[in-house]
N, C-alpha and C positions, 0 to 999 in steps of 0.2 A: 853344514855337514852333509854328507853323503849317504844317500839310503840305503841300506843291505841290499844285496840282492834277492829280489823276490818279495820283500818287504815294503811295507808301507813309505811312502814319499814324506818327505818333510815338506811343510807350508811356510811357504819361504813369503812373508809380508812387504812389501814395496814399500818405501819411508811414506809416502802419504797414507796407507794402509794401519800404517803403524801408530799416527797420530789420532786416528778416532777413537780410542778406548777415551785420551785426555780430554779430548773435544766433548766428549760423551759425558764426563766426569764434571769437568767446568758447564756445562749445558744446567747438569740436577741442579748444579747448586744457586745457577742463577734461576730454575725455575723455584725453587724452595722458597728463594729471595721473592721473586718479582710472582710468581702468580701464573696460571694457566690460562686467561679469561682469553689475553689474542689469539693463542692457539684451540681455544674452541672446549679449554678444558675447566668450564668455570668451576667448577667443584673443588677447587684449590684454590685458593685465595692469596694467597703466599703469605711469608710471617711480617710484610706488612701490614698485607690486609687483616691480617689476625691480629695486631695492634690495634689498627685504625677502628677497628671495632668494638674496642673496650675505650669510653672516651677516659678514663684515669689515663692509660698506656699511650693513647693518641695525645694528650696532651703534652705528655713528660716526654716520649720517647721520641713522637713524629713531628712536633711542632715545635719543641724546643732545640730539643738533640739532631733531630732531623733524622732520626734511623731508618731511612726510607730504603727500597729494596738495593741502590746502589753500595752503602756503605755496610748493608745485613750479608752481601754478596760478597764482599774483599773479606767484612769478618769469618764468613762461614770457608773462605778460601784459606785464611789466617788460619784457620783450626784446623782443619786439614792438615797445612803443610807442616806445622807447628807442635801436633799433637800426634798424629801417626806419620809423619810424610810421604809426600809425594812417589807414590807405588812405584815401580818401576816399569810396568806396562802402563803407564800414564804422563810418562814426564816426554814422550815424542810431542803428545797433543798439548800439552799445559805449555809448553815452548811456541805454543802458537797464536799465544793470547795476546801477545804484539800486531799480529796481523787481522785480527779480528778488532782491534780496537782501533787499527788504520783505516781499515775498510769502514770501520763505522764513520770516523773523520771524512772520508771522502761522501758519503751518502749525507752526513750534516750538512753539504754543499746545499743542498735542496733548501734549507734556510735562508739562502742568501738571494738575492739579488746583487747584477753588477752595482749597482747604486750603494745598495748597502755598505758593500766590500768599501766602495770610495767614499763613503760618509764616514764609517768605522775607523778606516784604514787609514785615515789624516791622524786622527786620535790615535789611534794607536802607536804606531810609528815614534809619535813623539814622547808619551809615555814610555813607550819601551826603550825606545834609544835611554833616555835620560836615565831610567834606573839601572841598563845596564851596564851604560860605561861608567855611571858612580859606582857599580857592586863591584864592577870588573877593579876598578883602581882601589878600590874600599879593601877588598879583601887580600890585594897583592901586599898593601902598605900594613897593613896589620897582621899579614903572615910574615912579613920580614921584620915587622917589631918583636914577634914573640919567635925570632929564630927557624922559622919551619924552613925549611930545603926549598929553592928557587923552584925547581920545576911540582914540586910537592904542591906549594902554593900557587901556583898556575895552576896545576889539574885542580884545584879545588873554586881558584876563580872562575873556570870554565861551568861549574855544576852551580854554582852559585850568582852568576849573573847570568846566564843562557837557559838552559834547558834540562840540566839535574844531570843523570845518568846519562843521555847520549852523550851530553857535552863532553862531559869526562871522557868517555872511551874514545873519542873523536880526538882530542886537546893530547891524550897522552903522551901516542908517539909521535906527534909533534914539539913536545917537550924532552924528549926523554925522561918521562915519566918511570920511576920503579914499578914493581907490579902492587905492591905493598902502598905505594902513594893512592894508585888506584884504589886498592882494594878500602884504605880508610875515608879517603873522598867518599864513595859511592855509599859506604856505611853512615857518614853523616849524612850525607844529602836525604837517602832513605827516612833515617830516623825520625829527622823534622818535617818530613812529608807525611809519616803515618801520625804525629801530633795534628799536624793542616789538618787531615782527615775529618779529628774531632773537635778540633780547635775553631778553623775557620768559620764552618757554620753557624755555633753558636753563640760566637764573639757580631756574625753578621746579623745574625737575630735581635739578639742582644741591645745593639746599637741601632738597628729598622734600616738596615742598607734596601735599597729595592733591587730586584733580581738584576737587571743592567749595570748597579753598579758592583755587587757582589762580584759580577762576572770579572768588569774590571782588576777588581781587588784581587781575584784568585787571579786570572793570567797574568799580573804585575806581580806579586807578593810570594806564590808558589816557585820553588823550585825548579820541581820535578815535572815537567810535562803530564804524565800522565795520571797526575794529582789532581793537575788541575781540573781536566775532564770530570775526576771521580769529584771532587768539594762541588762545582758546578752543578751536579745535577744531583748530589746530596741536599743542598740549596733547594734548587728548585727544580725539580725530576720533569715537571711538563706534562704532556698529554700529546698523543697526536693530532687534536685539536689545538693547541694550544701549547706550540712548544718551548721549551726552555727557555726561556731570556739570560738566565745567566749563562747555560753553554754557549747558547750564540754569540754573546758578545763574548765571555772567556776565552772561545776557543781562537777567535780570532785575533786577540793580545797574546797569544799559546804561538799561535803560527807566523805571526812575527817576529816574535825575539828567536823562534826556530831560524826563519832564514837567515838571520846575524852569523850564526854560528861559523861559518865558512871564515868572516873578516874578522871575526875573535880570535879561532884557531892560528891563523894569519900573526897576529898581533901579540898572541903570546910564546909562538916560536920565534918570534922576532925579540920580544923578552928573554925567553928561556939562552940563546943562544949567547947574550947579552952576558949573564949573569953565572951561566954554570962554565966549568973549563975544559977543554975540549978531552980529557979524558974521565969525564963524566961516566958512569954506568949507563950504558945502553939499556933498553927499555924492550922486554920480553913481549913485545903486544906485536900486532900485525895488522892490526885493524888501521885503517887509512881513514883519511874525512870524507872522501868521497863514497868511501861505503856505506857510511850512516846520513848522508846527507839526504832530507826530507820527500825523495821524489813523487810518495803520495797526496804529498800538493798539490802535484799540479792532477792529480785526479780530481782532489776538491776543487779545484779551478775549474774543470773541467765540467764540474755536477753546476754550478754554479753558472755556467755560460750556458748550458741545457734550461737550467731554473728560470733564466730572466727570458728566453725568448721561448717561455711556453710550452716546451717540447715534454713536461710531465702534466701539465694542465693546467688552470687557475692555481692560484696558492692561495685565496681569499675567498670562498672558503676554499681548502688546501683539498684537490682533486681525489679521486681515488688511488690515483699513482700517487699521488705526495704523501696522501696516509699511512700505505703500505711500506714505503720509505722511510718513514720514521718508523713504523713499529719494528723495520727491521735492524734501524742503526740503532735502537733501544735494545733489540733483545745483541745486536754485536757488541755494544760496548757493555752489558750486562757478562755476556759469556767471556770476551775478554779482561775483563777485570776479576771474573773467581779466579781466576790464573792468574792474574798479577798477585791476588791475594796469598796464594797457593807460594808462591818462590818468593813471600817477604819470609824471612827465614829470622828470628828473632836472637837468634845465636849469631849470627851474622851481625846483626846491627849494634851486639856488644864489642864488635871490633871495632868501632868508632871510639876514638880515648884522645889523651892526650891534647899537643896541639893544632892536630884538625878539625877535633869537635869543639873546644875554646873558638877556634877563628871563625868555624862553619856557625855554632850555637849565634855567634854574636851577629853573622853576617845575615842571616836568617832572620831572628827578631827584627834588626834594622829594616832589613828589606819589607816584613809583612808591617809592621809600622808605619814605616814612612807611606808606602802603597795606601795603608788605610786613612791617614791623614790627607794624602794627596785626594785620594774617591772625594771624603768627603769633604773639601774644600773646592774642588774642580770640576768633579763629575755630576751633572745634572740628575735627578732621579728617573 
């Protein structure tokens, strides 16, 4: 709007201006979570550490359950979005918890070495190839057993053998996808991602997986990408001394079946096209593959070619640059996840019914099953 004359100016906010209230907001709730001790603020403990300090509560909540600051951080976002929602001076920056949790993916490159990646990365490859083109064919042929719409069941194959929600929004209008197929895709896949949440770790407890093979298990058996990150480091949160062994190997079974995603999408317009008639309902989306497609990869590649030739210091023990590096992709994927937390919207997730939650429910079990029987018959501890 326009100022009166002679009157005060309106403050007109730039879209990055506008996202820090949310950033500000997702920020508390990971400090609430996680603690003030790296930023200098020990006086806060976080409601971890306020666990870990009553040994009844550390036992039951932190060693079992694993309530460790990453999964106290999605619940404390849960309530938020779920209980008053998401303010509206808050929802530019809460939009931005994708990129904070990118950003930390790329800075996790500091874990690796090139060697790594190619010891890892034979493993993995073949893992993932095999559980995706079983899920991929698994879920078409029992979406068309119980009648669902050809393209309906592609968009839900794509969430269920690749990578959750991108795949979906990726796969759609490649299929002509409805918006409605979408919209119950993306409600299953969610729902059985915030079960992982609590499920995975204590079924890994439970059974004595060690944190490498965990990792396994969640980048194979999870969904939704960005699940698997949060199971991972609910598992085993790490130290900057001493970092994650599950995320590291998860994230790297995470970032493979990401790259699939291109020859899937491929594979199931080639399906889709196969099976619906060319007067098929067009698909209201716009969103293209190449606009979701992974590019902050090759950032982690990038951390990753720096890591092996030195350029942040020794990693053994891990330099002062490598320290500072994790404490910061801890506190990025901490602030990026209250905001994941924040837009799971539980009224949303009741739009899951029918038969996409039947096909997605059944395909999900299979998948986290078999993944766990494969760990623990293949995967060395």
């Amino acid at each position: 709007p326009k100022p009166f004359p002679g009157g005060p100016r309106f403050l007109v906010l730039t879209p990055a201006a506008k996202t820090v209230p949310g950033i500000l907001l997702m920020f508390f709730l990971a400090f609430l979570a996680r603690g003030g001790k790296d930023l200098g603020l020990a006086w806060w403990p976080g409601l971890e550490g306020l666990f870990a300090a009553h040994p009844v509560a550390k036992g039951l909540l932190i060693d079992i359950f694993h309530f460790n600051y990453v999964l106290l951080t999605i619940i404390l976002g849960m309530a938020v979005g779920n209980i008053w929602g998401i303010p509206s001076w808050a929802r530019p920056g809460v939009k931005t918890s994708r990129l904070f949790i990118k950003v930390g993916v790329i800075l996790l490159g500091s874990l690796y070495s090139i060697a790594d990646l190619a010891r890892l990365g034979v493993t993995a490859v073949i893992f993932i190839l095999s559980f995706l083109v079983f899920m991929l064919l698994f879920t078409l042929w029992l979406g068309r057993k119980v009648g669902m719409d050809p393209s309906a069941a592609a968009t839900l194959a794509a969430g269920t053998a690749v990578c959750g929600v991108s795949a979906i929004i990726a796969t759609a209008p490649a299929v002509r996808a409805k918006s409605t197929d979408v919209a119950y895709s993306i409600a299953t896949i969610l729902s059985f991602g915030l079960v992982a949440l609590f499920l995975f770790p204590l079924v890994g407890t439970l059974v004595g997986l060690s944190p490498h093979q965990f990792g396994v298990w969640a980048g194979t058996g999870i969904m939704n990408s960005g699940q698997v990150l949060a199971v991972c480091l609910t598992f085993d949160p790490g130290t900057a001394a001493r970092p994650s062994e599950s995320l590291k190997t998860g994230e790297i079974y995470n970032l493979t079946r990401v790259l699939f995603l291109p020859f899937v999408v491929l594979f199931l317009a080639i399906y889709a096209s196969r099976n619906l008639p060319p007067e098929e309902e067009e698909a209201n989306i716009s969103t293209g593959l190449w606009d979701r497609f992974p590019v902050f990869v090759l950032g982690f590649l990038a951390v990753v070619f720096l890591t092996s030739f030195g350029f942040f210091g020794p990693t053994s023990p891990p330099s002062r640059e490598l320290t500072i590096i994790r404490h910061l992709y801890s506190w990025f994927f901490a602030i990026g996840l209250a905001g994941q937390g924040m837009e799971i919207s539980l009224a949303e997730l009741r739009r899951a019914g029918g038969k996409p939650l039947l096909v997605g429910a059944v395909a999900a079990a299979l998948r986290a099953v078999l993944a766990l029987v494969a760990v623990i018959l293949f995967v060395p501890r």
